[in-house]
ZAVEX-950097 format. One record per atom (N, C-alpha, C): residue in three letters; x, y, z. Coordinates in steps of 0.2 Angstrom, whole numbers, padded with zeros to 4 digits, always signed. Atoms other than C-alpha are relative to their C-alpha. Example, Ala and Ser with C-alpha at 12.3 -4.5 7.8 and 13.67 -1.06 7.14 Angstrom:
# residues 2
ALA+0004-0006+0000;ALA+0062-0022+0039;ALA+0004+0006+0000;SER-0004-0006-0001;SER+0068-0005+0036;SER-0004+0005+0003;
This chain:
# residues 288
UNK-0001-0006-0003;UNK+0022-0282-0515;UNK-0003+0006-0005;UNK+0001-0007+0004;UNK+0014-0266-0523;UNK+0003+0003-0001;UNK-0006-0006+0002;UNK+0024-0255-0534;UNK-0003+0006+0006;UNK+0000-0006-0006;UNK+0018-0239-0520;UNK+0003-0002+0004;UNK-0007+0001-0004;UNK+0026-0247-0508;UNK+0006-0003-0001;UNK-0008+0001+0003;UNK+0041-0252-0515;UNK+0004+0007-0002;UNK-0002-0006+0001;UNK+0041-0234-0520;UNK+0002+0004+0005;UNK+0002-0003-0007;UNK+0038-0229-0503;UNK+0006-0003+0005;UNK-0005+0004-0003;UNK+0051-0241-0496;UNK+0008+0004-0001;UNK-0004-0004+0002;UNK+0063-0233-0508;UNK+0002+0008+0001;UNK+0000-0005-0002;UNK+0061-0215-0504;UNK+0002+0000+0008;UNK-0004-0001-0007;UNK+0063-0217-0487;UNK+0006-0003+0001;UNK-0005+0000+0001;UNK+0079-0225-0490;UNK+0004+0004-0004;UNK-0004-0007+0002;UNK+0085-0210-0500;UNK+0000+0006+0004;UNK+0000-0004-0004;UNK+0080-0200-0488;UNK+0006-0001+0005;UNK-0005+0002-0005;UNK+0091-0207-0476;UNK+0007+0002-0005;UNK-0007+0000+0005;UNK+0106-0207-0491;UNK+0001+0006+0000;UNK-0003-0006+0005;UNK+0105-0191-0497;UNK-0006+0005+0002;UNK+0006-0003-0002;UNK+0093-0179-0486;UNK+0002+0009-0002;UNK+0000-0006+0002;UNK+0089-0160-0489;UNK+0007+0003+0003;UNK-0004-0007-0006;UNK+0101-0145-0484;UNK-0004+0002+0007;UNK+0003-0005-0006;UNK+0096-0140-0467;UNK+0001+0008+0002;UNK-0004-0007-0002;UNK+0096-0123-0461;UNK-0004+0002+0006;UNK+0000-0007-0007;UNK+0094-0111-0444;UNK-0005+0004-0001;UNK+0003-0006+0002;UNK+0082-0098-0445;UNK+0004+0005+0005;UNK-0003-0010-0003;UNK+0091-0081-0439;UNK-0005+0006+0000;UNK+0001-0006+0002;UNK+0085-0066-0440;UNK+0004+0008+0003;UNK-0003-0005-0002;UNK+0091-0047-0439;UNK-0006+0005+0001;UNK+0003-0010-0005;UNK+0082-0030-0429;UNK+0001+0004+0001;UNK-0002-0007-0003;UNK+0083-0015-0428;UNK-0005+0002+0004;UNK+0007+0000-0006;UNK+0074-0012-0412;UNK+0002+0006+0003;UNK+0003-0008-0004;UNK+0079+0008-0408;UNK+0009+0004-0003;UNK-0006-0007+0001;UNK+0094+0021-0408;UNK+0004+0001+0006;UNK-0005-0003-0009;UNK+0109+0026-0394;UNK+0005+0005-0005;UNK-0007-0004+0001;UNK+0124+0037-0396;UNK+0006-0007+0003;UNK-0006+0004-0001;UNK+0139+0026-0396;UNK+0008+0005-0004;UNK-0006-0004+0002;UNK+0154+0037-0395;UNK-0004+0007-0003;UNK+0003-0008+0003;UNK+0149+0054-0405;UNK-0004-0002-0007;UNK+0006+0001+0007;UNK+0137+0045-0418;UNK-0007-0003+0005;UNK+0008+0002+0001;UNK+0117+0042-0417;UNK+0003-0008-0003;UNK+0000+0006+0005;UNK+0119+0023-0420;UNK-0007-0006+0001;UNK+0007+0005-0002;UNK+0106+0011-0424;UNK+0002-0007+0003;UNK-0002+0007-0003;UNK+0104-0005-0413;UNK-0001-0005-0006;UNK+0003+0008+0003;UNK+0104-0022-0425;UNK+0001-0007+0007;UNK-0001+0007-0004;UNK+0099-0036-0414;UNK+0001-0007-0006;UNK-0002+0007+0005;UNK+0106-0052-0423;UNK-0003-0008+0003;UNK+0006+0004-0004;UNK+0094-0068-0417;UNK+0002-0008-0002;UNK-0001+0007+0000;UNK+0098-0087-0417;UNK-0006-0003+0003;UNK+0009+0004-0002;UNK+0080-0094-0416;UNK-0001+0004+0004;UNK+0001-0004-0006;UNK+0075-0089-0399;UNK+0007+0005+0003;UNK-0006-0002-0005;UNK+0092-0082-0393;UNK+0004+0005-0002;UNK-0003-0005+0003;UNK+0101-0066-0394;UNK+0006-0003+0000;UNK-0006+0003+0001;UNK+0116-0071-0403;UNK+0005+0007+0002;UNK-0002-0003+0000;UNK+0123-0052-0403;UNK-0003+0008-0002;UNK+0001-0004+0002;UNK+0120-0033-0405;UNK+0005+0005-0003;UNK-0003-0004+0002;UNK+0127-0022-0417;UNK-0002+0006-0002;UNK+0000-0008-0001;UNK+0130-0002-0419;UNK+0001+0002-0008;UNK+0000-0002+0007;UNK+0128+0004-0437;UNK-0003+0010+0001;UNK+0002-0007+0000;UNK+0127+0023-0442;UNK+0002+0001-0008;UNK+0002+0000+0007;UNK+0125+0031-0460;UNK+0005+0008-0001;UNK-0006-0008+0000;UNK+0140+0044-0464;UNK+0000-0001-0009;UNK-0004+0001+0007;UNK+0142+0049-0483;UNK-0002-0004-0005;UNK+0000+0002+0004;UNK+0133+0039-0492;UNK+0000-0008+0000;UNK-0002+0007-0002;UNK+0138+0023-0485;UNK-0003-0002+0008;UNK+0002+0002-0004;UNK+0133+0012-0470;UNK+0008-0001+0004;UNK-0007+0002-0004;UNK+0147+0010-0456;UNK+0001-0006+0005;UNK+0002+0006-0005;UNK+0148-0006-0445;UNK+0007+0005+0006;UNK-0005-0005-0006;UNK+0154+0004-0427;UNK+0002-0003+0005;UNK-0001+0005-0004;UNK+0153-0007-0415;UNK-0006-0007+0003;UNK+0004+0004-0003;UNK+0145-0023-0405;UNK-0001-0001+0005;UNK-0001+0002-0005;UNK+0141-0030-0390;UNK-0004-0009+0002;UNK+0005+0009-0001;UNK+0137-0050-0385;UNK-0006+0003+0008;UNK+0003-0002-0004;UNK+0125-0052-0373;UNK+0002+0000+0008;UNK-0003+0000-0007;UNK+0129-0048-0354;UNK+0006+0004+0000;UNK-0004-0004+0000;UNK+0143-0038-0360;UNK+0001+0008-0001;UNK-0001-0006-0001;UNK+0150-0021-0362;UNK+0000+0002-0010;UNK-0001-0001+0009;UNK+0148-0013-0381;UNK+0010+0001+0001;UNK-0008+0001+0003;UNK+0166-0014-0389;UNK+0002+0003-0006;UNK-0001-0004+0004;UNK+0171-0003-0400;UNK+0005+0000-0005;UNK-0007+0003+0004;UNK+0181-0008-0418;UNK+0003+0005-0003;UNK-0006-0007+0002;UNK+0197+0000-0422;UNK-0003+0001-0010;UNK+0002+0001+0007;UNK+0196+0007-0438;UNK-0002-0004-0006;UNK-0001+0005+0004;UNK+0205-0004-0447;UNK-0007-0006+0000;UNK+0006+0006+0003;UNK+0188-0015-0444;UNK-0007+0002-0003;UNK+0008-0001+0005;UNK+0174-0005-0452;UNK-0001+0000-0002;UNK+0003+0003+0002;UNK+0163-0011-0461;UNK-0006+0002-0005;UNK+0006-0004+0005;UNK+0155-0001-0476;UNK-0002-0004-0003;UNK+0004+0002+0005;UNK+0143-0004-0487;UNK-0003+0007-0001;UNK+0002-0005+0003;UNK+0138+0009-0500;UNK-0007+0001-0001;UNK+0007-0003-0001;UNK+0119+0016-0502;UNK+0001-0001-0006;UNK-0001-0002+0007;UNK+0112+0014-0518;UNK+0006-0001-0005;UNK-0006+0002+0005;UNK+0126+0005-0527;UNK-0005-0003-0009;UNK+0001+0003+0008;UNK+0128+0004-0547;UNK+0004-0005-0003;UNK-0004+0004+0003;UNK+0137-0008-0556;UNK+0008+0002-0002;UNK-0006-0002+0002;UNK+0155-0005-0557;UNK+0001+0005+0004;UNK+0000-0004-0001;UNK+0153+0007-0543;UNK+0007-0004+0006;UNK-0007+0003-0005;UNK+0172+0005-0531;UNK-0001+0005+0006;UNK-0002-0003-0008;UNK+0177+0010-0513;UNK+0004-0003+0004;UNK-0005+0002-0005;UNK+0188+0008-0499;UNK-0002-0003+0006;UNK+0004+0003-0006;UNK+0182-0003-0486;UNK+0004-0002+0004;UNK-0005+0003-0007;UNK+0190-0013-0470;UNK-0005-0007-0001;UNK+0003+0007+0000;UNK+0188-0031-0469;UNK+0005-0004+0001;UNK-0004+0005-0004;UNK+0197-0043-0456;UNK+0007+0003+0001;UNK-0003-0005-0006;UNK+0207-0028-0447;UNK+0004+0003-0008;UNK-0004-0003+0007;UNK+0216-0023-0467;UNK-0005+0005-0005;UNK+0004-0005+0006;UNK+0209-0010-0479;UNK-0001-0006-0005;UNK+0002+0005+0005;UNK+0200-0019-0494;UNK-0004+0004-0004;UNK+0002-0001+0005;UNK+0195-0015-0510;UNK-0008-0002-0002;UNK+0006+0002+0001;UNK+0174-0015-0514;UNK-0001+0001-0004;UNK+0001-0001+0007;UNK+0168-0017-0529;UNK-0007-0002-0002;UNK+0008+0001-0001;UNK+0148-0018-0535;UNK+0001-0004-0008;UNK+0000+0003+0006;UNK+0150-0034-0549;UNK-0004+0000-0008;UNK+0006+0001+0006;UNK+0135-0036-0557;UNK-0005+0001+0006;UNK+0007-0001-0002;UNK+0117-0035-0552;UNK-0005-0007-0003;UNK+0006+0006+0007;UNK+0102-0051-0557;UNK-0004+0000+0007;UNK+0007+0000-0004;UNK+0088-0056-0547;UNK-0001-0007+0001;UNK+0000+0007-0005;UNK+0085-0068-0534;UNK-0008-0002+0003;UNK+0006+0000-0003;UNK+0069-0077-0530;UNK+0002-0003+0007;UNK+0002+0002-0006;UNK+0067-0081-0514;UNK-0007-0003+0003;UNK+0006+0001-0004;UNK+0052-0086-0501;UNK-0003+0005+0001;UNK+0001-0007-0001;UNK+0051-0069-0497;UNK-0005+0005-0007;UNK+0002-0001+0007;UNK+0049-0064-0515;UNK+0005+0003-0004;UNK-0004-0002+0004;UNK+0057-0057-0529;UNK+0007+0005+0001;UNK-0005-0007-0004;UNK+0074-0044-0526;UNK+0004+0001-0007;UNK-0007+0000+0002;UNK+0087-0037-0538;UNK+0005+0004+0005;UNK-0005-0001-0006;UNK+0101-0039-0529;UNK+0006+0002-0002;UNK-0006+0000+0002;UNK+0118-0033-0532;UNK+0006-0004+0004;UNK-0005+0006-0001;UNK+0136-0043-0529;UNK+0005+0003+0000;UNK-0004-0006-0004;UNK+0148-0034-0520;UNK+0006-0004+0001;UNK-0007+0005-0003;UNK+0167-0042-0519;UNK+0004+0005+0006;UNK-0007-0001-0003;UNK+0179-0038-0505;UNK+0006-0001-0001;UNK-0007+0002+0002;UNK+0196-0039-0509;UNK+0004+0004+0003;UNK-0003-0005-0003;UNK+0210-0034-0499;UNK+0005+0004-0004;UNK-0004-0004+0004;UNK+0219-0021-0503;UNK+0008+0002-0005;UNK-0007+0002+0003;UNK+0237-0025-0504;UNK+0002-0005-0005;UNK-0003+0006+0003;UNK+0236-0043-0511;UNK-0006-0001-0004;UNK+0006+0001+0004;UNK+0221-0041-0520;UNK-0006-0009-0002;UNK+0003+0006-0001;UNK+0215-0057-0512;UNK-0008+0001+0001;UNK+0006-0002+0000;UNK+0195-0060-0513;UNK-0001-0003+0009;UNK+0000-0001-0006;UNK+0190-0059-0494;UNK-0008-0005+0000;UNK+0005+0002-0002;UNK+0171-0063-0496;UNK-0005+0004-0006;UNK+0002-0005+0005;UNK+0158-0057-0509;UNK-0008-0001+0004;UNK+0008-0003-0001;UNK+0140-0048-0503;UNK-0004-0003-0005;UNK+0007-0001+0005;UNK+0123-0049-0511;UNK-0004+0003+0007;UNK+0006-0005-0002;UNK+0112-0035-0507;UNK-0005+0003-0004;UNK+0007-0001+0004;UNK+0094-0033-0511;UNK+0000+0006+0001;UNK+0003-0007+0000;UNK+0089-0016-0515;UNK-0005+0002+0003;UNK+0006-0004-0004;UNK+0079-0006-0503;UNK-0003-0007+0004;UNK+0004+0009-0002;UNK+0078-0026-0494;UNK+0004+0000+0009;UNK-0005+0003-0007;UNK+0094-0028-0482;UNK+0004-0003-0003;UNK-0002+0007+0002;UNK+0106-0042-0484;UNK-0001-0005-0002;UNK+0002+0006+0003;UNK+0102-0055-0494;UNK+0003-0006+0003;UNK-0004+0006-0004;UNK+0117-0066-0490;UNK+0005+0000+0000;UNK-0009+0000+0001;UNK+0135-0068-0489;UNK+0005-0004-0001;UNK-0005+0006+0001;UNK+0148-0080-0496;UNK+0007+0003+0003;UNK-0005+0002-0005;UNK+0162-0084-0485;UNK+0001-0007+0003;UNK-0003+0007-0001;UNK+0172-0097-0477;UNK-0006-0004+0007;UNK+0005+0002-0007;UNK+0156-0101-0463;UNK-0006+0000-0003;UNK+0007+0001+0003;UNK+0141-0102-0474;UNK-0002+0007-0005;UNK+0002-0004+0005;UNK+0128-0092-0484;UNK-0008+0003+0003;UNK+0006-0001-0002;UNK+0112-0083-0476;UNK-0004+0001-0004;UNK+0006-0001+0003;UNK+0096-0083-0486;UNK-0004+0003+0001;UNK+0006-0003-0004;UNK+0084-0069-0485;UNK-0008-0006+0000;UNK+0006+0002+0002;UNK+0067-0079-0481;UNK-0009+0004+0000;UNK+0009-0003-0003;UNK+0055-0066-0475;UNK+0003+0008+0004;UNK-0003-0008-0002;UNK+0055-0045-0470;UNK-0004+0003+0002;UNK+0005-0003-0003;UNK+0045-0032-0465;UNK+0005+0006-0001;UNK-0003-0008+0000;UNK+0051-0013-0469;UNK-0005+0005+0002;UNK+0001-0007-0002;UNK+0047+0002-0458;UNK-0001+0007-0003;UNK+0001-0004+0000;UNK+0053+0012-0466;UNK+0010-0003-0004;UNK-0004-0002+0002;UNK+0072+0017-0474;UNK+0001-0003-0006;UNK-0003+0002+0006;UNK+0080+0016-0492;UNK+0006-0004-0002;UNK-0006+0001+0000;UNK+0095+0011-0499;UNK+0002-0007+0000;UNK-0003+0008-0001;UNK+0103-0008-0499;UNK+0001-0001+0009;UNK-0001+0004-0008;UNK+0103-0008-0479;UNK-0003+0006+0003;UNK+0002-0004-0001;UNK+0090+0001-0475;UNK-0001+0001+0008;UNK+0001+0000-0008;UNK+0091+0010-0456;UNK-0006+0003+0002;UNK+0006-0005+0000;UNK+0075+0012-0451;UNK-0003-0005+0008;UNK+0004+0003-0005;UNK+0068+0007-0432;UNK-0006-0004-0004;UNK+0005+0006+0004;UNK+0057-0009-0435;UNK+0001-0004-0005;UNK-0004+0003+0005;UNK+0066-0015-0449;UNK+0002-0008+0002;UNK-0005+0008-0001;UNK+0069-0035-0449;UNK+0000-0004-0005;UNK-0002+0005+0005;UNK+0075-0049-0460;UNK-0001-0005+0005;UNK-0003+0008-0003;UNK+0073-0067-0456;UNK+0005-0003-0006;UNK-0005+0002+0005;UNK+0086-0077-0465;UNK+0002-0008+0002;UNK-0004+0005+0000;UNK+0092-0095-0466;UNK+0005-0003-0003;UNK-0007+0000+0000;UNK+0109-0100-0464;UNK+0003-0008-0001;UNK-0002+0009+0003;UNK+0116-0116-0475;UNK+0008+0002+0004;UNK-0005+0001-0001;UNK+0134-0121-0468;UNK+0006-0002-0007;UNK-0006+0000+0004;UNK+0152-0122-0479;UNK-0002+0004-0008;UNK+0001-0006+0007;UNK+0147-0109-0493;UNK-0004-0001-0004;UNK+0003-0003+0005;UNK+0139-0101-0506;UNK-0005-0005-0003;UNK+0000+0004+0003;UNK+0140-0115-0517;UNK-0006-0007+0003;UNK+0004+0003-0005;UNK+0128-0124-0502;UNK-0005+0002+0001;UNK+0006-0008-0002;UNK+0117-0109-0502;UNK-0005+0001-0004;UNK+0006+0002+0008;UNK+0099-0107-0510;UNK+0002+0006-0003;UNK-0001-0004+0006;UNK+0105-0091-0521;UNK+0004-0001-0001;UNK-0002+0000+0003;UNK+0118-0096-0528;UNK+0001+0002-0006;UNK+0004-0003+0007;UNK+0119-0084-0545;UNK+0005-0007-0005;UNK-0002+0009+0005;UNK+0130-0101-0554;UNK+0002-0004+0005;UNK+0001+0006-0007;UNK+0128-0116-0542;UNK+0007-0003-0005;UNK-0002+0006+0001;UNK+0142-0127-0544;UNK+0001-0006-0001;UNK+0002+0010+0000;UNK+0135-0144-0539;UNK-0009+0000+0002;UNK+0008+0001+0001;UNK+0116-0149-0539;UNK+0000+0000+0009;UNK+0002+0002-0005;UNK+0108-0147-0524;UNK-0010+0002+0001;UNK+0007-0001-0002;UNK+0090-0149-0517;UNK-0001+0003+0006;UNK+0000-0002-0005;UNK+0084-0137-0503;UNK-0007-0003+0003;UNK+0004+0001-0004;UNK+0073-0141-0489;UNK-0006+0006-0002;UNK+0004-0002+0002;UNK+0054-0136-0494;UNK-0004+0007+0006;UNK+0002-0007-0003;UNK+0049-0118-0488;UNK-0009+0004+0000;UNK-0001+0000-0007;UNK+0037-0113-0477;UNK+0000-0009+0002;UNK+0002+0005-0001;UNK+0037-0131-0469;UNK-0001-0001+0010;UNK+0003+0004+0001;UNK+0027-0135-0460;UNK-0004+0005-0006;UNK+0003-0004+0003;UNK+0015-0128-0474;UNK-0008+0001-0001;UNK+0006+0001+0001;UNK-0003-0124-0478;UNK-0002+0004-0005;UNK+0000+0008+0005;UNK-0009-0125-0494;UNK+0007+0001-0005;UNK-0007+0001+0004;UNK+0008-0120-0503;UNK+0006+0000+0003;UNK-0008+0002-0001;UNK+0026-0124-0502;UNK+0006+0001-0005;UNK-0004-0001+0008;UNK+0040-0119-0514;UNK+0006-0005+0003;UNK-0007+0004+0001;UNK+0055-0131-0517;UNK+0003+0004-0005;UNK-0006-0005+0005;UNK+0071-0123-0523;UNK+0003-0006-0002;UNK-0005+0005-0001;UNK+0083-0133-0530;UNK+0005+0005-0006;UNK-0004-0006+0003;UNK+0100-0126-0541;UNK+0005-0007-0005;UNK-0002+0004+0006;UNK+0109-0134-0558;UNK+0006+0001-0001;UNK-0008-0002+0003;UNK+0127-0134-0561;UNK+0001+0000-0006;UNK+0001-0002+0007;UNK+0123-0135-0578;UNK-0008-0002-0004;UNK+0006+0004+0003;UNK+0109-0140-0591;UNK-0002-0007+0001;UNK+0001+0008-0004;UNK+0099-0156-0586;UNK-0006-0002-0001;UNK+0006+0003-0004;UNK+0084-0166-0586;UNK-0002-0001+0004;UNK+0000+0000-0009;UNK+0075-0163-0571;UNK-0007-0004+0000;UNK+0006+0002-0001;UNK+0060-0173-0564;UNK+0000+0003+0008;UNK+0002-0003-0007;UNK+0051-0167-0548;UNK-0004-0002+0001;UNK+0007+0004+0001;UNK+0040-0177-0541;UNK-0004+0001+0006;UNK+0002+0002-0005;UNK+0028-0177-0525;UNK-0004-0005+0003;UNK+0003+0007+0000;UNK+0023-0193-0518;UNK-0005+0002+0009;UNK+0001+0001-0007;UNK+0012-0197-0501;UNK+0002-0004+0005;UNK-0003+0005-0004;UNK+0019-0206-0486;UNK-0001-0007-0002;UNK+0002+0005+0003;UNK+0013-0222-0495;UNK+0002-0001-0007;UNK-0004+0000+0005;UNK+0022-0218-0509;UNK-0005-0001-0009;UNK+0002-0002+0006;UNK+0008-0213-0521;UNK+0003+0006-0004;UNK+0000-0008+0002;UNK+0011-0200-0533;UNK-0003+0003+0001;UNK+0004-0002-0002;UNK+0004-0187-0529;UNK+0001+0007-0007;UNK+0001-0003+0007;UNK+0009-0174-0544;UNK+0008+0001-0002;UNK-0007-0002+0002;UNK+0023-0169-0554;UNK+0000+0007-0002;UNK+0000-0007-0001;UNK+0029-0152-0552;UNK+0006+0002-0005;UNK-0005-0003+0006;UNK+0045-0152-0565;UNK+0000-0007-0005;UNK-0001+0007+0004;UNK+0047-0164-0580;UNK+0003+0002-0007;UNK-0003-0003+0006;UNK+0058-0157-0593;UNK+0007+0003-0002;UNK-0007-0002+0002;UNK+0074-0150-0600;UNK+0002+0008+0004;UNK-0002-0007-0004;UNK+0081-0135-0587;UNK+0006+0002+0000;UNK-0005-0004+0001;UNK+0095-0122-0590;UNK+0004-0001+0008;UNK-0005-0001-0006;UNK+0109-0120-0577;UNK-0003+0005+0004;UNK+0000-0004-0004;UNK+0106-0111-0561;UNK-0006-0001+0004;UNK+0005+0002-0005;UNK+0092-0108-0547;UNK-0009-0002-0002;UNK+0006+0001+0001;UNK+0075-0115-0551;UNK-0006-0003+0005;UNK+0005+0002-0004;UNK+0058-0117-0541;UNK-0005-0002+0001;UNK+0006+0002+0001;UNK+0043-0125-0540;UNK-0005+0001+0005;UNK+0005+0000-0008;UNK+0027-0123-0529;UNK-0004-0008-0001;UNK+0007+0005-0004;UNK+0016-0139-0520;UNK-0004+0003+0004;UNK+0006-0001-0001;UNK-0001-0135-0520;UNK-0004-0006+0005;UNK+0002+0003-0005;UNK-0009-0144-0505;UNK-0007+0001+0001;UNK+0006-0004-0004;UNK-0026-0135-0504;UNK-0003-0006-0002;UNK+0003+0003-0001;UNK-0035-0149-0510;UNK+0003-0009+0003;UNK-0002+0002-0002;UNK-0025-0162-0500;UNK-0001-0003+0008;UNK-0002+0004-0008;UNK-0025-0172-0482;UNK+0004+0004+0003;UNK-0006-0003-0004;UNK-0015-0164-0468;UNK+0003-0008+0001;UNK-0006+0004+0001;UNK-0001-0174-0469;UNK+0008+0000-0002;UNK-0007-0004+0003;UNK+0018-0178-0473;UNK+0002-0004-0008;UNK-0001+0003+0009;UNK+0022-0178-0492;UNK+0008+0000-0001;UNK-0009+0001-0001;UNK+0040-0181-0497;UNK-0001+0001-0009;UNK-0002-0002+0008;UNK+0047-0173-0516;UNK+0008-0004+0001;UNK-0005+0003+0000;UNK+0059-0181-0525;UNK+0004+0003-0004;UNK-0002+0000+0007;UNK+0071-0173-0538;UNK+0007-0004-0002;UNK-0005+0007+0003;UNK+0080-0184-0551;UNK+0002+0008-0006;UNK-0003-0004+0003;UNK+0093-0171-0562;UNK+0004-0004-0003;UNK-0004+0006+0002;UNK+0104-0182-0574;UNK+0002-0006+0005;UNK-0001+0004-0004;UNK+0113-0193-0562;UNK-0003+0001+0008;UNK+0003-0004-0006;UNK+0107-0183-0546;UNK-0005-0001+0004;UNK+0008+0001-0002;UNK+0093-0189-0536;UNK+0000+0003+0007;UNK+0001+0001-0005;UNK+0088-0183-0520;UNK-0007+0004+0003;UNK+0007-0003-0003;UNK+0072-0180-0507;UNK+0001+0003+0004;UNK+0000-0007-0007;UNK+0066-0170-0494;UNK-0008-0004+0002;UNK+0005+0000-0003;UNK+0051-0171-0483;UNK-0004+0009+0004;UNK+0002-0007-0001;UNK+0038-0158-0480;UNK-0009-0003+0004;UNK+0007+0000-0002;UNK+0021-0155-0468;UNK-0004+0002-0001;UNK+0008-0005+0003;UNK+0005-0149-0474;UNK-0004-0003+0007;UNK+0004-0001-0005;UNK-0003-0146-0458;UNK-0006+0005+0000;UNK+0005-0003-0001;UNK-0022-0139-0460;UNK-0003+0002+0007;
């Protein structure tokens, strides 16, 4: 039997064992302006693939962003008691604090640090915003928001969204309200730590190859819970190699490669990363 297919054989057997992170594409829109109650608020439509998942009411008092109200679809807007407000500060520095609402109790915000996150999209410095409630100085949830971007993502007990793609109108600030304004995002399930920004991963993971299908480039994320030996490899359905994209000693945290297709077959190629003990693949389309 030829070592390719035995190579070929093997991969798809890892795929089956240990396949990419999956995620949702979402996205978020600000598609106009109403009066809700005695503010000017902007509409965000929030979007699961094709489907309006929910519309929410933000308006800009002071410096800060305010979440005012919702509405699902078919229903009536609903308007949240104070207690559930929802700031976010404009222009945050490092170390800057505030009082905020988070899960019907007052909480404590805080802007931790700042570092920069690549994405699909492209570069951002992002800042990392903890909520803590107030009384029992439990952490609630911690933000990342890119400057003058939108949301990046959110760690919580239900996942992590990813910015992968935007388009700005127009507004400033870490959420900027500006009709036209949208984010796409992809959404991993059970947290952070599952999520492609991660600012310190704590377990190896491989993501699924971004745009895919692709024409002629592709970036693969993958993230380090410490230093490692990485290989990276991309093979063709018959399990030639086809190039090596990482082969060497890599620091802890989020790292990227691109697959370059342009002189390549439309077809599906499948990358493989080996991390100390840690193997796993993904499959990707290069459709010309």
């Amino acid at each position: 039997m030829k070592a390719s297919l035995l190579i070929a054989m093997a991969l798809a057997l890892l795929l089956c064992l240990c396949p990419p992170t999956q995620a949702q594409p979402d996205s978020m829109r600000i598609v106009g302006t109403t009066i809700v109650g005695p503010h000017e608020c902007y509409v965000v439509n929030l979007w699961q693939g094709d489907e309006l998942a929910e519309s929410d009411y933000f308006y800009e008092v002071g410096g800060y962003v305010r979440h005012y109200a919702y509405q699902v679809p078919g229903g009536s807007i609903e308007m949240l008691d104070e207690d559930n407000y929802y700031n976010m500060k404009q222009a945050p520095q490092v170390g800057d604090t505030w009082l905020a609402w988070m899960m019907g109790a007052p909480a404590d915000a805080e802007v931790l640090s700042s570092l920069m996150m690549i994405v699909p999209a492209g570069a951002f410095q992002a800042f990392v915003v903890e909520y803590r409630d107030a009384e029992t100085g439990e952490v609630g949830f911690t933000s990342y928001w890119a400057n003058s971007t939108g949301v990046v993502g959110m760690e919580d007990n239900w996942g992590f969204g990813a910015l992968t793609d935007y388009d700005l109108a127009g507004g400033s600030g870490c959420f900027p309200l500006a009709v036209g304004n949208w984010w796409a995002y992809q959404w991993t399930e059970n947290g952070v730590e599952e999520g492609p920004l991660s600012a310190s991963p704590s377990s190896f993971l491989l993501l699924q190859a971004y745009p895919n299908p692709f024409n002629p480039l592709a970036a693969i994320s993958y993230q380090l819970p410490a230093g490692s030996f990485v290989n990276l490899e991309a093979y063709d359905i018959a399990g030639k190699l086809i190039s090596t994209l990482a082969n060497g000693w890599q620091a802890a945290g989020t790292h990227r490669a691109t697959f370059d297709g342009a002189v390549l077959p439309s077809g599906i190629y499948i990358y493989r990363l080996t991390a100390g003990e840690f193997t796993a693949a993904g499959k990707m389309l290069l459709l010309k």
